[in-house]
N, C-alpha and C positions, 0 to 999 in steps of 0.2 A: 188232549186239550181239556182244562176242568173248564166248567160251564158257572162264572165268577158273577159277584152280585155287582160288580163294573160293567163287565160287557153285557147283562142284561139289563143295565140301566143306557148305558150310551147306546143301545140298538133299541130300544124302547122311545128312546128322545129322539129317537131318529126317523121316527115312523112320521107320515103324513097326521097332519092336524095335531101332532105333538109340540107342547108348550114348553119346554125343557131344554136345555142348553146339552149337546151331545158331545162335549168333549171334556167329560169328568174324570181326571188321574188319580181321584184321592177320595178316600172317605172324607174328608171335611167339606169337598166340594160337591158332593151327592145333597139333592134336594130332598126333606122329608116325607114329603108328598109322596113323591113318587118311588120312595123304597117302601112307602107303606103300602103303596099300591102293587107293588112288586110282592111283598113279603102277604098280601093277601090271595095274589093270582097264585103262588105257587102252592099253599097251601088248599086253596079249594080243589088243585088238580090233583095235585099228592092224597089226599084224605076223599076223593071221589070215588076211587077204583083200589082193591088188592094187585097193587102192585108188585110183580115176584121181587123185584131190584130194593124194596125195602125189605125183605125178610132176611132176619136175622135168625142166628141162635144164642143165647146166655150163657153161658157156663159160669158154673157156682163149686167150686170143691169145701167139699163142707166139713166142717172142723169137730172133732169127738164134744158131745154134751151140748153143743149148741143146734138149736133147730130154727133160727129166726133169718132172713139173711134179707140185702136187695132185692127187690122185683126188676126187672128192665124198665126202661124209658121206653114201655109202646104196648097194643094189644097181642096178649097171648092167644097163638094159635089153637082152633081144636081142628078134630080130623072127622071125617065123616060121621063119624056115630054121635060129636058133640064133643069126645073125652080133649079136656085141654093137652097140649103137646106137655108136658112136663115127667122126665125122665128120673131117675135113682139108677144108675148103672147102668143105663141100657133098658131099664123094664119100667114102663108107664104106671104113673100112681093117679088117683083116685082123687077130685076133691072130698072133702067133710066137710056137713055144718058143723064140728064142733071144733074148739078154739083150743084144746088139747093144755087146759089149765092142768093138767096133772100127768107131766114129762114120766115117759116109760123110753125105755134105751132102746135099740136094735135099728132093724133096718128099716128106712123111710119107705111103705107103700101107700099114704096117704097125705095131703096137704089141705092148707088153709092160706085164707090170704086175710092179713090185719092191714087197713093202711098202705102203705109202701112195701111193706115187708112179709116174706113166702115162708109161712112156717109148716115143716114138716113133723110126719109123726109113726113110727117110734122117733124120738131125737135121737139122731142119729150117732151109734157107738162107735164108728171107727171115720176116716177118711172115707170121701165119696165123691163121685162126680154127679153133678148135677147140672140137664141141659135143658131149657127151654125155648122153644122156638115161637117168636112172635116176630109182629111188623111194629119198625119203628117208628115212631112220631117225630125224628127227629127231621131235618128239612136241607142238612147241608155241616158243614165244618170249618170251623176256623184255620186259621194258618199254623196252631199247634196241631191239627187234626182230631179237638176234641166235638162231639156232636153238637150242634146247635139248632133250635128250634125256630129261630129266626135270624133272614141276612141285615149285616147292620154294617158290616164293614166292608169294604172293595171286595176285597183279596179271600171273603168267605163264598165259599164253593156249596154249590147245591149236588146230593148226591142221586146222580145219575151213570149207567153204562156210558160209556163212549160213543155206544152204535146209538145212543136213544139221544143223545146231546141234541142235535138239530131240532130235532122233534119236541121235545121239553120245552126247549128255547122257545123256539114258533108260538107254543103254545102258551107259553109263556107270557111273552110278550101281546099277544092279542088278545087273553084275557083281559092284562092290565092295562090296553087302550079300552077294551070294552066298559071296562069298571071306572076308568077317566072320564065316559064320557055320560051327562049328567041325565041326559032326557033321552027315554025311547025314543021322541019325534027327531031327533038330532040326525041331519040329513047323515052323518058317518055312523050313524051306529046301528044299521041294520049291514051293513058293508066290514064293520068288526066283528059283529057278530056270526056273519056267514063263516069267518075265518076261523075264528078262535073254535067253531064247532068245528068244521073241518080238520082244522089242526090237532084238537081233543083228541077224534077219531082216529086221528093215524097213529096219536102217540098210544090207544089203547090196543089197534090192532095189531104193530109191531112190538112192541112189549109182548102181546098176548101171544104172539103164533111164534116167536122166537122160544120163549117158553116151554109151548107146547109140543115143539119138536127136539128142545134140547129132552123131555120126560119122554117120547117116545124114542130115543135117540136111545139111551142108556136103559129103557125096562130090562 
């Protein structure tokens, strides 16, 4: 079951001291309000914690003579010692401060980053793979299945596991009463707030120890 910016709006309008009409079929029919209030809860949860469920990896195959290419859409990993994740065949390269204005050929063991874009250095003289592993910024996907950083339409799905779906959701949704409601004195909002912490808390403990037994599982 994807976890839809529909059913997290109608189970939101559905909650106690919710102002919102709870039976929205359509993107046209979704209130602004309250996708904006959506589209804020789920990013403060997402960007709170290293989530393992958003790490990715990049692959880049890189073309003879050129050394400039895309960066991913999120933060690039590093590993204990600080070195960023970023590979040339399998073997970890180096950033440089320098911007490598004067191209020499062979094999990439160092980078830079301009802008948007990962330039390595020798420029690379033959075909290569290139991987980088970072967590994405992105929030969800459209119905083409391309990444989006904000839900805007019904039918666009927030990317979460299946086993984590509830837990999101929950957390989800009582963020964004919490953030509806306007005054700390507000007799409901020490009552959403106890929740929306609790709920944080399980989505980070089950994310966390599922993780960390799938890595002891396979060392």
């Amino acid at each position: 079951m994807a976890l839809t910016l529909l059913d997290l709006y109608n189970t939101t309008a559905s909650q106690e001291w919710a102002m919102y009409d709870n039976d929205a079929t359509s993107t046209d029919e979704l209130e602004k309000s309250l996708v904006v209030a959506i589209n804020k809860a789920v990013i403060d949860i997402l960007s709170s914690y290293d989530f393992p469920f958003r790490e990715r990896t990049h692959i880049i195959l890189t073309i003879p003579k050129i050394n400039s290419y895309p960066l991913p859409n999120g933060l690039i990993k590093k590993d204990v010692s600080g070195n960023y994740q970023i590979k040339y065949n399998g073997q970890l390269l180096s950033l440089s401060s320098s911007l490598f204005n004067n191209a020499q050929f062979g094999i990439p063991n160092e980078f830079n980053i301009k802008n948007d874009k990962i330039i390595f250095n020798p420029c690379p003289i033959e075909k290569g793979v290139v991987s980088i592993d970072y967590t994405t910024l992105a929030i969800g996907e459209n119905s083409d299945g391309k990444e989006i950083f904000s839900l805007q339409n019904a039918d666009d799905i927030v990317i979460v596991p299946e086993y984590l779906e509830e837990l999101l959701k929950e957390a989800i949704i009582t963020r964004t009463m919490l953030n509806s409601i306007a005054s700390e004195t507000d007799e409901n909002y020490s009552a959403y707030k106890k929740q929306a912490n609790n709920a944080y808390k399980l989505l980070i403990k089950y994310s966390k120890g599922v993780w960390q037994d799938k890595i002891i599982k396979y060392e």
